[in-house]
C-alpha positions as CSV (number, residue, x, y, z in Angstrom):
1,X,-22.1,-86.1,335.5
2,X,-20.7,-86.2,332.0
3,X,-22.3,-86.2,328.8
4,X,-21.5,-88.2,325.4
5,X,-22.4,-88.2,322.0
6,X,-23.4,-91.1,320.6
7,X,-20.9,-92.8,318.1
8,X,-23.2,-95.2,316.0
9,X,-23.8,-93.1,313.8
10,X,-22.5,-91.6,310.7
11,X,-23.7,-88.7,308.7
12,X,-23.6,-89.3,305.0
13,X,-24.6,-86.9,302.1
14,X,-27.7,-88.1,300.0
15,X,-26.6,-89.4,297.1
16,X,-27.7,-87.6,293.7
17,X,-30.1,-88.4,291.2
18,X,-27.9,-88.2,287.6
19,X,-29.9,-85.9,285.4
20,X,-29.9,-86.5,281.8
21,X,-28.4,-84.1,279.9
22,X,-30.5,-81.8,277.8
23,X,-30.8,-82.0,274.2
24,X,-30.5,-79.3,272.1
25,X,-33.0,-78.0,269.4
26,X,-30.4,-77.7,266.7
27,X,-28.4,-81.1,267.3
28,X,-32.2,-82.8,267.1
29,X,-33.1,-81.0,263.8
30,X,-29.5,-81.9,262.5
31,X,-30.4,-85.7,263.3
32,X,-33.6,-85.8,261.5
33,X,-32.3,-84.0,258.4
34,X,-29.7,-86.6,258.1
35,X,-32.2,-89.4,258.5
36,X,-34.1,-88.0,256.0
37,X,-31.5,-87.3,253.5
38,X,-30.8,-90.8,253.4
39,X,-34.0,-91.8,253.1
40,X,-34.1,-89.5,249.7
41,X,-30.6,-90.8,248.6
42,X,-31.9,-94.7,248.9
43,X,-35.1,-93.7,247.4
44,X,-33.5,-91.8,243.9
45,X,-31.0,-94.7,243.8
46,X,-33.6,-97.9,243.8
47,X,-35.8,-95.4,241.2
48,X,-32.7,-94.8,239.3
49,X,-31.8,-98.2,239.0
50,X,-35.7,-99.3,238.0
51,X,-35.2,-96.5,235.1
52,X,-31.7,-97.9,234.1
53,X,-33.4,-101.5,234.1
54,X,-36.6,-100.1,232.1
55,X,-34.1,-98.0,229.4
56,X,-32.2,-101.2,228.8
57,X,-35.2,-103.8,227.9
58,X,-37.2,-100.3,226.1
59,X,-36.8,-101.5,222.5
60,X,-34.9,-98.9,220.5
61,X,-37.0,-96.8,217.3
62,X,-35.8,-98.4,214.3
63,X,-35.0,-94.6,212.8
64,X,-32.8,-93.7,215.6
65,X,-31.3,-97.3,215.5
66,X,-30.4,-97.0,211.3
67,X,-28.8,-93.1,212.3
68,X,-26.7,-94.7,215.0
69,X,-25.4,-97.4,213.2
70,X,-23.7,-95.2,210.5
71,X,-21.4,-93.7,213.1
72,X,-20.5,-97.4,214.8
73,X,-17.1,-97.2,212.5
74,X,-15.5,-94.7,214.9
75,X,-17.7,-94.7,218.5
76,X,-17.2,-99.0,218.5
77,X,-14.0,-100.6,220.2
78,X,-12.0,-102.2,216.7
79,X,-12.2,-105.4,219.2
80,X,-15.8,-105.7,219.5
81,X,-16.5,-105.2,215.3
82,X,-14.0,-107.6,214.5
83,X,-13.2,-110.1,217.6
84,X,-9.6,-111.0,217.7
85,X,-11.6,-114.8,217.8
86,X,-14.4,-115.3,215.7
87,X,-16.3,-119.1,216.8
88,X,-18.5,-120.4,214.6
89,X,-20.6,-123.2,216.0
90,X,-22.1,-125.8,213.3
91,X,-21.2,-123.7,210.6
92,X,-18.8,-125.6,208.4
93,X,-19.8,-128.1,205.5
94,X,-21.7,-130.8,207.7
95,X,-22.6,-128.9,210.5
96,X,-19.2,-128.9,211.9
97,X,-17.8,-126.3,214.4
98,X,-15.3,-123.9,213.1
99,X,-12.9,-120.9,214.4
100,X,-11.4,-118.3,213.2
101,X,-8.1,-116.0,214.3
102,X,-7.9,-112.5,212.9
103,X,-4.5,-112.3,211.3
104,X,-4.2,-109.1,209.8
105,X,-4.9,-105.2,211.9
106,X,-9.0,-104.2,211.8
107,X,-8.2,-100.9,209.6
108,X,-10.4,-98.3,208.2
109,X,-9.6,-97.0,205.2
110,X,-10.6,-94.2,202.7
111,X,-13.4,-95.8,200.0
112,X,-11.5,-95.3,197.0
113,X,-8.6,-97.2,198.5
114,X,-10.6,-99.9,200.2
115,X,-13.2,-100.4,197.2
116,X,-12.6,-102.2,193.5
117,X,-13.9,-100.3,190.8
118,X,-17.3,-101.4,190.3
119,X,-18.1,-101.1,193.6
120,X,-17.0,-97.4,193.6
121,X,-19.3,-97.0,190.8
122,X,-22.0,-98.3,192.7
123,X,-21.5,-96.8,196.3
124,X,-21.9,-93.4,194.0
125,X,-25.2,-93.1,194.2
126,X,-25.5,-94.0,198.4
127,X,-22.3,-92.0,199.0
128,X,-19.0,-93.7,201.2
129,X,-18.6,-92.8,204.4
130,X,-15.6,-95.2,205.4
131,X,-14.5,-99.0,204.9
132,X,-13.1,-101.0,207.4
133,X,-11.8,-104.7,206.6
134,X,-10.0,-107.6,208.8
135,X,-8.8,-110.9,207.5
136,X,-9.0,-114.1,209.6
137,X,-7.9,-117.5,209.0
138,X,-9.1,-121.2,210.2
139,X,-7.8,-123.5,212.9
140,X,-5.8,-125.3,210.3
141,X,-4.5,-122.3,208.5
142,X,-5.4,-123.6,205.7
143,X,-8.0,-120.8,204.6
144,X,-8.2,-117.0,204.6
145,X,-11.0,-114.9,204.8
146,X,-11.7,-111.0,204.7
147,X,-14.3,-109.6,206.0
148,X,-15.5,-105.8,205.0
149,X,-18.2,-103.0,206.3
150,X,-18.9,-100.3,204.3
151,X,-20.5,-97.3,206.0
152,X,-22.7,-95.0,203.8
153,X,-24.6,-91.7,204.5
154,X,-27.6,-93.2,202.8
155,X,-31.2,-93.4,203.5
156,X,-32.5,-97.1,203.5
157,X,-34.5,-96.0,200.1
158,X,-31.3,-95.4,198.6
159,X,-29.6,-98.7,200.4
160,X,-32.2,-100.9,199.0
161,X,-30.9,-99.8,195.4
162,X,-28.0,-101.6,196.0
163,X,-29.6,-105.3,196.6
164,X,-29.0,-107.8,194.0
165,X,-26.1,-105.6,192.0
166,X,-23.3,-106.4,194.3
167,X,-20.3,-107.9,192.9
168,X,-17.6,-110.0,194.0
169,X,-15.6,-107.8,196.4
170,X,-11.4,-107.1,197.0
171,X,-9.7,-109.1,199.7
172,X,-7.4,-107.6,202.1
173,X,-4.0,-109.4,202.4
174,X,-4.3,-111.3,199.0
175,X,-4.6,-110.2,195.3
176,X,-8.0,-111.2,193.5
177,X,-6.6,-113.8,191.5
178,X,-6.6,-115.8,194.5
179,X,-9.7,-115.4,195.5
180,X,-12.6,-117.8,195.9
181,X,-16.3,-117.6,197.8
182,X,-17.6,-114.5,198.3
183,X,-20.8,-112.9,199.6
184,X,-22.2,-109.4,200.4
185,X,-25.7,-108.2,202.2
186,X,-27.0,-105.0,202.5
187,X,-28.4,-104.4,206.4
188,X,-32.0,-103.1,206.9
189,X,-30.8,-102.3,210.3
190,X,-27.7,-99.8,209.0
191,X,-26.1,-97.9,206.2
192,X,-23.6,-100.7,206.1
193,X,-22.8,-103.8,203.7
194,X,-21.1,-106.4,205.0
195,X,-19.2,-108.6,202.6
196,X,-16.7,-111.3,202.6
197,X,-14.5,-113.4,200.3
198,X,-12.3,-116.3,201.0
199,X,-9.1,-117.9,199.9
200,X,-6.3,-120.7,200.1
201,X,-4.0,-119.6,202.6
202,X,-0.6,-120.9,200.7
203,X,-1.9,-118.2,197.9
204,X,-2.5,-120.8,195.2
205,X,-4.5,-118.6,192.4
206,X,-8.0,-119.2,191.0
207,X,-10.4,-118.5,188.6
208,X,-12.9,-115.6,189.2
209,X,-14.4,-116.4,192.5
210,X,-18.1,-117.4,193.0
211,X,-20.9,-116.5,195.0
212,X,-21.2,-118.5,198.2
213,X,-24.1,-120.1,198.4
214,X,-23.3,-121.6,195.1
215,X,-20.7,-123.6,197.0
216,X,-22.5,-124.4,199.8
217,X,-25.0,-126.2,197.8
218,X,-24.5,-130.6,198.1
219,X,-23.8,-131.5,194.3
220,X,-21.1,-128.1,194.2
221,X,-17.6,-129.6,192.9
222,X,-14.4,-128.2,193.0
223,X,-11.3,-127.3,195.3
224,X,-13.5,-124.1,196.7
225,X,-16.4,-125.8,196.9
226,X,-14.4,-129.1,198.7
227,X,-12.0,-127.0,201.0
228,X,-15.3,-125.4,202.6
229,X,-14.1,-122.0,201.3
230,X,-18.3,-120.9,200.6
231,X,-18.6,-122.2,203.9
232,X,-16.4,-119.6,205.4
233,X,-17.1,-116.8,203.9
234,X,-20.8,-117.3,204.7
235,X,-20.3,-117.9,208.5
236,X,-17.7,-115.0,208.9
237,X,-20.2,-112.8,207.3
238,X,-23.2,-114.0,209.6
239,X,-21.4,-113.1,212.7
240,X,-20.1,-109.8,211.7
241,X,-23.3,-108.8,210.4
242,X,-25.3,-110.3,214.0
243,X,-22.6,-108.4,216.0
244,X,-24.1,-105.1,213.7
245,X,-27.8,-105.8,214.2
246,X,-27.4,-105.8,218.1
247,X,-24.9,-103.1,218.1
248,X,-27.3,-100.6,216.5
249,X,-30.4,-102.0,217.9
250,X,-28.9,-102.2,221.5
251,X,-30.7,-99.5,224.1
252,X,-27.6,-96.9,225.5
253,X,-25.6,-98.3,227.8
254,X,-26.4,-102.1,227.5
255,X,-23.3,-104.0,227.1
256,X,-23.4,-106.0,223.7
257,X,-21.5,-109.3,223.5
258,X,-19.2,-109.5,220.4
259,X,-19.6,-112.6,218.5
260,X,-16.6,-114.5,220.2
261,X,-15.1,-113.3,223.2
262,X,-11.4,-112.6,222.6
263,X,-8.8,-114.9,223.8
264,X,-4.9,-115.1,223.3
265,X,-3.6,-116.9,220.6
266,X,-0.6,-117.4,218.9
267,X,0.4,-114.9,216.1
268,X,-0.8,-117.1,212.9
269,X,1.2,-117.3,209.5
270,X,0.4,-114.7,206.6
271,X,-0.2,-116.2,203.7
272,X,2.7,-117.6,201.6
273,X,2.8,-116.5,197.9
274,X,2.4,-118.6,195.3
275,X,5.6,-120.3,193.8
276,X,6.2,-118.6,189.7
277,X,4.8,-120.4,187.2
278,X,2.2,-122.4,189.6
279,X,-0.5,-123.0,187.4
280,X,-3.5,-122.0,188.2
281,X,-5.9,-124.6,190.5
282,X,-8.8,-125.9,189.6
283,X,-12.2,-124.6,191.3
């Protein structure tokens, strides 16, 4: 009698449960520092933006706005004082639009050099700190006009002394025989003045030149008054002196839009002189 052994069978080994592995204490306190240094990070950033956004809209105190504006001459890009395009909307005789191209280098210069006489004289009492000047000229070419700031150490006390004894400034890039409207403000904002005078651009020569406003005015006669030339040297004047106001009013940081935003243009003509013997034109 044999025996046999079954064969239905087969042995197997049980299979094994996978066992997760085991975290340890320093990867898990890694983790959650990580997590909450981010946290942190997005926090200061969303308050430091909040605080950027509350600084720029904080209106600045008039003191520390007057004692930043006397050191705009040398902390403010040349191209955002004087615009390489200057566009005046509605502010030629009539209301119409006018631009103007700046034709000659935005230079600061020494006051004795920059400044006529009288005004040297009169800037004695506020102190000079520095003059800059730029000339522009019209879409036609037909007119010229400079445009000056003169930076003082002065107190606005001692600025105020200057209202109402300003008198007809020097252009820059023509003599002052050929001169023709001119105007001059002193800002409550800054220890600047901002002044302007204009002139024919083929250099014709004139009589002494007159205040602007006088004109400006409806019953003004004359080539100055006729040619738009008050005109000019008013709205060049405006929009240097709005480009000032913001500049040292502005909160830090805030970007500040010049008055025109510069585009190329074509290099413009300087002004042609005068033939000899040209008599001199009527106003």
């Amino acid at each position: 009698m044999t025996t046999s052994t079954p064969h239905g069978g087969v042995l197997t080994t049980p299979d094994r449960v996978p066992v997760p592995p085991r975290r340890r204490p320093g990867t898990v306190l890694a983790a959650a520092l990580c997590g909450l240094l981010g946290l942190g990070l997005t926090g200061a950033a969303g308050y430091q933006a909040v605080s950027d956004h509350q600084a720029a809209h904080r209106p600045v105190d008039p003191a520390e706005a007057y004692r930043k504006a006397a050191s705009l001459w040398h902390s403010t890009p040349v191209d955002t004082l004087f615009p390489p395009v200057l566009d005046g909307q509605d502010a030629g005789p009539g209301g119409a639009d006018r631009t103007w191209t700046r034709i000659t280098p935005a230079a600061d210069a020494g006051c004795p050099e920059a400044l006529g006489a009288d005004w040297q004289t009169l800037f004695s009492a506020t102190g000079c700190t520095r003059v800059l000047r730029a000339t522009y000229t019209d879409a036609t070419r037909s007119s010229l006009v400079t445009v000056g700031m003169v930076f003082t150490p002065a107190e606005p006390a001692a600025m105020d002394s200057l209202r109402g004894r300003l008198t007809a400034p020097t252009g820059y890039g023509f003599p002052d025989n050929r001169r023709g409207a001119w105007t001059a403000s002193v800002l409550a904002e800054a220890p600047v003045v901002v002044y302007t005078v204009s002139a024919f651009a083929d250099g014709r020569r004139l009589n002494a030149p007159s205040p602007a406003e006088d004109k400006m005015a409806e019953d003004a006669r004359g080539r100055v008054a006729q040619a738009g030339l008050g005109h000019e040297a008013k709205a060049v004047a405006d929009l240097v002196e709005g480009t000032l106001r913001t500049l040292a009013t502005s909160p830090p940081g805030k970007p500040v839009r010049p008055a025109a935003e510069p585009s190329p243009t074509p290099p413009a003509p300087q002004p042609s002189q005068a033939p000899a013997g040209t008599p001199e034109a009527a106003r």
